[in-house]
MDTraj code that builds the backbone (N, CA, C; nanometers):
import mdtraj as md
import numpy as np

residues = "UNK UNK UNK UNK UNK UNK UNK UNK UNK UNK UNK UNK UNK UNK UNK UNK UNK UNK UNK UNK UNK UNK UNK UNK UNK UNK UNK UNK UNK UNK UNK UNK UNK UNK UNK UNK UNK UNK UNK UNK UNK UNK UNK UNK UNK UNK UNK UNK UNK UNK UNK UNK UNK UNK UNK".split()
xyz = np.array([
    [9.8330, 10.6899, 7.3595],
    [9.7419, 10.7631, 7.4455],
    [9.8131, 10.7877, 7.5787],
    [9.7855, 10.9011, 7.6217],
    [9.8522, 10.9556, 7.7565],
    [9.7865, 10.9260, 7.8983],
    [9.7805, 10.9422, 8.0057],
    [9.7922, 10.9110, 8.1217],
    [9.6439, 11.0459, 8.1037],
    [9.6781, 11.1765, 8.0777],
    [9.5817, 11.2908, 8.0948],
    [9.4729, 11.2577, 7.9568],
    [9.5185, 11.2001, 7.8499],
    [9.3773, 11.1405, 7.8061],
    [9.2937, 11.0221, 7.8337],
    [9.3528, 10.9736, 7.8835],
    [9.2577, 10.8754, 7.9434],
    [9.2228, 10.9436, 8.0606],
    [9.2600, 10.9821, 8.1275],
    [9.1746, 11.1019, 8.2750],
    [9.0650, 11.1631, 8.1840],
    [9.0796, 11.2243, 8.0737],
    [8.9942, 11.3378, 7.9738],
    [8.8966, 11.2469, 8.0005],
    [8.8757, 11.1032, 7.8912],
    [8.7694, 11.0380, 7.8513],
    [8.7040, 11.0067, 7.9573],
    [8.7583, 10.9275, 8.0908],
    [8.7096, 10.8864, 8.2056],
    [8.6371, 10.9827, 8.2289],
    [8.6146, 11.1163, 8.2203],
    [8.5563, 11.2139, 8.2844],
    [8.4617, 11.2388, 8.2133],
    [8.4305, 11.1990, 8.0528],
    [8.3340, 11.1740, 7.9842],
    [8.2295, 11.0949, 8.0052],
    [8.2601, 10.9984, 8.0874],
    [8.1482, 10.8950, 8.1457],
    [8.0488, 10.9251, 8.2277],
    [7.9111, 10.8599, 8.2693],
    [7.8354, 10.8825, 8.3079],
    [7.9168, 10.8516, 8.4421],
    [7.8612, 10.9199, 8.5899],
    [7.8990, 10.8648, 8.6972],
    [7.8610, 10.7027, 8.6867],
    [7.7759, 10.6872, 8.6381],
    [7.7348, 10.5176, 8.6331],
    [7.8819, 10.4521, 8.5724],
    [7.8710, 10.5205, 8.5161],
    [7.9796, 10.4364, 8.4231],
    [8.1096, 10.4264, 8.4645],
    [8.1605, 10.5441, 8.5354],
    [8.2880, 10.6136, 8.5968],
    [8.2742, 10.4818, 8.7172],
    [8.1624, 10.4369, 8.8172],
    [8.1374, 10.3364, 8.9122],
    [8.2193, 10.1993, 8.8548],
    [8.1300, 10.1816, 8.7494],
    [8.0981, 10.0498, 8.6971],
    [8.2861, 9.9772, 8.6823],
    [8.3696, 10.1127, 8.6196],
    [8.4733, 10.1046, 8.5667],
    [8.6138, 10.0849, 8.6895],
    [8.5462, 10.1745, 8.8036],
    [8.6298, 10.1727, 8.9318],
    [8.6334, 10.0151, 8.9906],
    [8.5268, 9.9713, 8.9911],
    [8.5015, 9.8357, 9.0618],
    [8.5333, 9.7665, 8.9345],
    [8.5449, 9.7366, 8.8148],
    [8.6293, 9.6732, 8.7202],
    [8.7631, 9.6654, 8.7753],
    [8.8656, 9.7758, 8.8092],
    [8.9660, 9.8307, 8.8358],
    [9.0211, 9.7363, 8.9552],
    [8.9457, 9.7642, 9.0852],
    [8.9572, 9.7278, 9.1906],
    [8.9403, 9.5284, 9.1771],
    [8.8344, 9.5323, 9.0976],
    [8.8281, 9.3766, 9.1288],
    [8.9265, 9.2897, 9.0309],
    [8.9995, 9.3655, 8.9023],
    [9.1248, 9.3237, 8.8635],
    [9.2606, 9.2980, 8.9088],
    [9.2415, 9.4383, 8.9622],
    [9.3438, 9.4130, 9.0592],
    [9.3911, 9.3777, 9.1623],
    [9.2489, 9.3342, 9.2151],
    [9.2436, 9.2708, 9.3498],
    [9.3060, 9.1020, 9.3128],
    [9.2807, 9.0791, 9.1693],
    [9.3362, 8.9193, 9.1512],
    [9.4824, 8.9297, 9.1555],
    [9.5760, 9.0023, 9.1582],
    [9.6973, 8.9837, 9.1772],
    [9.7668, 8.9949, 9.2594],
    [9.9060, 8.8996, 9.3035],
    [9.9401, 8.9109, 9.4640],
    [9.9954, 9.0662, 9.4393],
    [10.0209, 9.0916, 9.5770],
    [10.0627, 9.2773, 9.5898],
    [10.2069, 9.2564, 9.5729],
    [10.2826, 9.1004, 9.5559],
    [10.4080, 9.1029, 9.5398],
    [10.4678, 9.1117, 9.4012],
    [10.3400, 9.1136, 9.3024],
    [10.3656, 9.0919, 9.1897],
    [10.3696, 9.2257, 9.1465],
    [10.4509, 9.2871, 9.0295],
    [10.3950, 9.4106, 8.9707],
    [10.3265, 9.3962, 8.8741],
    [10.2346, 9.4927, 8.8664],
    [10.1597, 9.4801, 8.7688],
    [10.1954, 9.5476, 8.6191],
    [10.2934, 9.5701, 8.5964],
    [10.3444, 9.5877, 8.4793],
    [10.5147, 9.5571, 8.4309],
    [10.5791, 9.5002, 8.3678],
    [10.6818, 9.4364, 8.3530],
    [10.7993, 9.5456, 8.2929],
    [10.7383, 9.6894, 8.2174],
    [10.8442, 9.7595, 8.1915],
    [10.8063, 9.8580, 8.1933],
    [10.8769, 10.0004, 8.1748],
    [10.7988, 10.0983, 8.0962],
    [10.9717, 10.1731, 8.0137],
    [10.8839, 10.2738, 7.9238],
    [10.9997, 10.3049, 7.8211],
    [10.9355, 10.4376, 7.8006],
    [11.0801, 10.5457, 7.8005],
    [11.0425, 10.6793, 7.7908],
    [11.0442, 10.7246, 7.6278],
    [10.9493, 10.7722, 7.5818],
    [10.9416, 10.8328, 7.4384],
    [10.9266, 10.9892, 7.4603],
    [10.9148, 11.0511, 7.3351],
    [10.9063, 11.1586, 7.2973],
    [10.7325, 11.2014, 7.3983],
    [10.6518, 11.1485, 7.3444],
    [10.4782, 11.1867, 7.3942],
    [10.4931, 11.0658, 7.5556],
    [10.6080, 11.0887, 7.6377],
    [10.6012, 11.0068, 7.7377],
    [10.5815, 10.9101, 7.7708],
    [10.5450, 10.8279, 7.8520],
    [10.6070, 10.6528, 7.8929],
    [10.5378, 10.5648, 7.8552],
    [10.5696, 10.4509, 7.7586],
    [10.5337, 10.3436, 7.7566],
    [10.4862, 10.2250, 7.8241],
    [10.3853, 10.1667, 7.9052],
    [10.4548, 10.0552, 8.0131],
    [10.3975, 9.9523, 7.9579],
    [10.4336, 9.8254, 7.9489],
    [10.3941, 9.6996, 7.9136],
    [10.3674, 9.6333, 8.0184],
    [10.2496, 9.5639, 8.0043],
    [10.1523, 9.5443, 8.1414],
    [10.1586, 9.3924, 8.1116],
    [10.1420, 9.3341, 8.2578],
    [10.1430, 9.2009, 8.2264],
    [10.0006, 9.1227, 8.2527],
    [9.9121, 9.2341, 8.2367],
    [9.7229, 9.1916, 8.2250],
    [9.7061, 9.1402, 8.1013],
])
top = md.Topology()
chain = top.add_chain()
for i, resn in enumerate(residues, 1):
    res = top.add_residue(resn, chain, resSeq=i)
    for name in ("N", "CA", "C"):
        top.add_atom(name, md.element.get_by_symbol(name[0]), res)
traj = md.Trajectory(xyz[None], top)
């Protein structure tokens, strides 16, 4: 799945839901130091980048 389908679906959501999902977002990521990255690689393919996340 791509970066612009997941934008697609997100936009499928109710604004409730689009909320609910932002503050998911924010309060996940609020648990990690800002020194850390939040993803450990990424890898270029054919249908574009891979990243392996360390959530």
């Amino acid at each position: 799945m791509t970066l612009r389908d997941i934008i697609k679906e997100i936009q499928k959501l109710t604004t409730a839901e689009q909320l609910r999902l932002k503050d998911f977002f924010i309060k996940s990521l609020a648990s990690y130091s800002t020194s850390e990255p939040i993803y450990t690689s990424e890898q270029k393919h054919k249908d574009g980048y891979t990243i392996s996340t360390t959530l």
